[in-house]
C-alpha positions in Angstrom: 0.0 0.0 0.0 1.4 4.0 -1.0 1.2 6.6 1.2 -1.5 8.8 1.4 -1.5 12.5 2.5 -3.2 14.0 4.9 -3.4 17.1 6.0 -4.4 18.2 9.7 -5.1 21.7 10.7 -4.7 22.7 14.4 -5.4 26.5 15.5 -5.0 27.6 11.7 -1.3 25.4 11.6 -1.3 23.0 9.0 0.4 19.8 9.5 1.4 16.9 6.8 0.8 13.2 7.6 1.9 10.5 5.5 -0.4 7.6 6.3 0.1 3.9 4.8 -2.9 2.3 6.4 -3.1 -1.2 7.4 -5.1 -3.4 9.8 -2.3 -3.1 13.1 -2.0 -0.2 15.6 -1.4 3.1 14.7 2.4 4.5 14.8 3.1 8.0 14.6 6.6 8.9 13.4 8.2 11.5 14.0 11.1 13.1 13.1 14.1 14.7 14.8 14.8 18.6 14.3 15.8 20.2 10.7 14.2 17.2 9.6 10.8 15.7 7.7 8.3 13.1 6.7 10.1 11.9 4.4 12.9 10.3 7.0 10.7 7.0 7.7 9.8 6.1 4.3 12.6 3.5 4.1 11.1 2.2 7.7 7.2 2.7 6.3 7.7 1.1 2.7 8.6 -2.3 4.2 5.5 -4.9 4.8 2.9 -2.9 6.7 2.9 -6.4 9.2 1.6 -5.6 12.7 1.6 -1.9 12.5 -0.3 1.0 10.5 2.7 4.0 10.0 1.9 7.2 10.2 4.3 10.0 9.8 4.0 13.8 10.1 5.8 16.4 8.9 5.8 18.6 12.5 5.2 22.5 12.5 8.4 24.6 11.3 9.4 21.3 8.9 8.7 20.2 5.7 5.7 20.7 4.1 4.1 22.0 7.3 3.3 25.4 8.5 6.9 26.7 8.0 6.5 30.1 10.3 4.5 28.9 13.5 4.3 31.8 16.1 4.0 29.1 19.1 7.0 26.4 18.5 7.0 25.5 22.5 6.9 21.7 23.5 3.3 22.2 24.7 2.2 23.3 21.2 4.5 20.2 19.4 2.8 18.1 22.0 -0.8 19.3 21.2 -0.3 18.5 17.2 0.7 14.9 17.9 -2.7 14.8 20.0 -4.4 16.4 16.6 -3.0 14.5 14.5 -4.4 10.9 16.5 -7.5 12.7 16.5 -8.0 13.8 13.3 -6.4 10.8 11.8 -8.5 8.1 13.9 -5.9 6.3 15.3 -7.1 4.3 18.0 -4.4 4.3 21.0 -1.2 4.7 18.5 2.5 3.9 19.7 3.7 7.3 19.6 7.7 6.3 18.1 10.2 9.8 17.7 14.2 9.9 16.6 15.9 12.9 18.4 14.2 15.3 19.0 10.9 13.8 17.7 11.7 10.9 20.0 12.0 14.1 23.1 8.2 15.2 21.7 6.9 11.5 21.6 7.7 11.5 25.3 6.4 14.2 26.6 2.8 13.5 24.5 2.9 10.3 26.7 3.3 11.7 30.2 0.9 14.5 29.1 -2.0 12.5 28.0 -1.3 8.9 30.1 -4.8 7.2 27.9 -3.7 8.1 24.3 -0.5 5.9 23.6 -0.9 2.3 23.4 3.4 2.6 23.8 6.4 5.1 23.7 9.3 4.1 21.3 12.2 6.3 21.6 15.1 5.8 18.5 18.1 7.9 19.5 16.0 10.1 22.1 16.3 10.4 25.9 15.4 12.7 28.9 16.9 15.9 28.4 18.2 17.9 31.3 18.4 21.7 31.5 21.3 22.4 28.3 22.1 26.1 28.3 23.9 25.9 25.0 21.1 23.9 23.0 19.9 26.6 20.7 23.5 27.9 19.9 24.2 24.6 19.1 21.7 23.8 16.8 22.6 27.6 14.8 26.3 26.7 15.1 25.0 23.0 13.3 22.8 25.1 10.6 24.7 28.0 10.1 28.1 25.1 8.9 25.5 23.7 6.0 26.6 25.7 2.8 23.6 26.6 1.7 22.2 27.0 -1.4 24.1 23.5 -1.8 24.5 23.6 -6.1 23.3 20.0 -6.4 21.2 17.7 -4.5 24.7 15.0 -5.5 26.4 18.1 -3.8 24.7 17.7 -0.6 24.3 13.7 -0.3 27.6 14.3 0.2 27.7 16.7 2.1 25.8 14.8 4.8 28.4 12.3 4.6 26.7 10.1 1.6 24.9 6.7 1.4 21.6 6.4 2.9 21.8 8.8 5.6 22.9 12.2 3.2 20.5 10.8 0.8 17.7 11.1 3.7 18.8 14.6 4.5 19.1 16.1 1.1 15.2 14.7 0.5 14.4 17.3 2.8 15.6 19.9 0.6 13.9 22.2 -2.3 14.8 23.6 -5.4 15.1 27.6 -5.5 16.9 30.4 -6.5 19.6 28.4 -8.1 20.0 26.0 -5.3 18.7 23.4 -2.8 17.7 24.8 0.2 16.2 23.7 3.7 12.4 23.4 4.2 12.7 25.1 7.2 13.4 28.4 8.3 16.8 29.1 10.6 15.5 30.9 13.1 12.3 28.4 14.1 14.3 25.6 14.1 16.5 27.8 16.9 13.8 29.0 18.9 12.3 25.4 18.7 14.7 24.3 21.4 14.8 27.2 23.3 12.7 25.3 26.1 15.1 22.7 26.1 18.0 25.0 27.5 15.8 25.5 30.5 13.5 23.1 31.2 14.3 18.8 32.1 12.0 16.4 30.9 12.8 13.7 33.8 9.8 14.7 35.9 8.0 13.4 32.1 9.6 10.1 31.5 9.0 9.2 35.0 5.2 9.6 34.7 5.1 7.6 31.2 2.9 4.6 32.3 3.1 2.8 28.7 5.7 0.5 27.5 8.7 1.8 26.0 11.7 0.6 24.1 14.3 2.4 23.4 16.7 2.0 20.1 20.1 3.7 20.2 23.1 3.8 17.5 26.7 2.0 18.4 28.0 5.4 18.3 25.0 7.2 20.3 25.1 10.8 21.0 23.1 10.3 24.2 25.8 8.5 25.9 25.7 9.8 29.8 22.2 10.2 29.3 21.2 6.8 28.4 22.6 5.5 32.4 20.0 8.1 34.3 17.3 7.4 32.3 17.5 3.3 32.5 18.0 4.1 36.3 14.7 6.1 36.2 12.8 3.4 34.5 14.5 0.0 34.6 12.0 -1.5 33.2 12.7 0.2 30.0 14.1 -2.1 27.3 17.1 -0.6 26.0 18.3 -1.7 22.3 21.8 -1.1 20.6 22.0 -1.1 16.7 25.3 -2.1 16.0 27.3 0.0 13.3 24.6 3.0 13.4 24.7 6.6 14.4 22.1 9.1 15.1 20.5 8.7 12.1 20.2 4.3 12.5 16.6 4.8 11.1 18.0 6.0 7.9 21.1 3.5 8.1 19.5 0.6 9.1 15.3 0.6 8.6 14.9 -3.1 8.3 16.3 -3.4 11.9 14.1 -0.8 13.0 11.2 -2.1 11.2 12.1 -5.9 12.7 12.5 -4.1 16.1 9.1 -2.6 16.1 7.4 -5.5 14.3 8.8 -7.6 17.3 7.7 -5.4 19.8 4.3 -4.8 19.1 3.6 -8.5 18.6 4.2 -8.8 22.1 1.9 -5.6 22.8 -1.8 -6.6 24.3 
């Protein structure tokens, strides 16, 4: 089955979903930031199985509502909630990389009755970090954009699958390929994130969670407090994967999540 889009509308933002249907639960995908839909195609486009995918393109990314005045985690959180809604998924594992993975999270603790299960790929609680949003401008501001070629920036992000995934995220312009984003959302979209922890969240999440991390994670440190938090949590290690393991290795993630959910009641 192809993906069909469909658009959701909260408080006058539009949101893109790509949904594949099938007869198992619902899961919403989302992505991490600077990203878009189009990241979980390689996951979605395998035997639909046990699970119905459903990805969005989130507010400030894609082809969503590109200049949101509210980007806070309560507003992020309340589009995932539309989206279910609108959408008619019935109790859907919410499932996030990154970032996404950080918004997945908090949807759970927030609304306890709506996910059937929380899967985390590369995401953790976050405490306080001061220097998030200059990080993130210091990341954008290194991509030379326009890039001249979409070849140009596959390599860029470092070639094979995973700079193939990122440059599908970009759009023809002006003479160049540029981001579906604008610079400064994407910056002020993790401006809570330099204040706030989410640990009081992941220790109200109630559901079931797995968590998937890369070889090479970027969470290390993290990873310890949060397993210490929740021990029931079952952790997963893709061997030979970074950040991006969803885009280098979708048939383990798609196995992973297929195996999971059979087990689901």
């Amino acid at each position: 089955m192809e993906w069909s889009e469909r658009v959701v509308v909260r408080d006058g933002v539009r949101l893109v979903c790509r949904d594949r249907g099938g007869s198992g639960p619902a899961v919403v995908l989302l992505h991490g930031p600077a990203g878009h839909v189009g990241e979980w195609d390689a996951v979605a486009r395998r035997p639909a199985g046990r699970f119905r995918p459903a990805a969005v393109d989130q507010r400030g990314h894609g082809a969503a509502e590109r200049h949101p005045s509210d980007v806070s985690r309560a507003a992020l959180v309340a589009d995932v909630v539309a989206v279910a809604g609108q959408l008619g998924l019935d109790r859907p594992v919410l499932a996030g990389q990154s970032l996404g993975g950080h918004t997945a999270l908090l949807t759970a603790a927030a609304h306890p009755g709506l996910a059937r299960a929380l899967v985390l790929v590369e995401a953790a609680p976050r405490d306080p970090d001061p220097g998030a949003p200059q990080a993130i401008a210091a990341w954008l501001d290194s991509w030379p954009v326009p890039f001249p070629s979409r070849e140009a920036a596959v390599s860029f992000f470092g070639g094979g699958p995973v700079g193939e995934g990122w440059a599908a995220g970009l759009e023809y312009r002006e003479g160049g390929w540029h981001p579906r984003f604008d610079r400064a959302v994407m910056v002020a979209s993790v401006a809570e994130n330099a204040r706030c922890s989410s640990r009081p969240a992941w220790q109200r999440v109630g559901c079931p969670t797995p968590a998937v991390f890369a070889q090479s994670s970027l969470l290390t440190g993290r990873t310890d407090a949060m397993l210490a938090q929740r021990p029931d949590t079952r952790a997963v290690s893709v061997p030979g994967t970074g950040h991006d393991l969803h885009l280098e290795r979708p048939e383990v993630l798609h196995g992973l999540l297929e195996d999971f959910l059979a087990g689901l009641t």
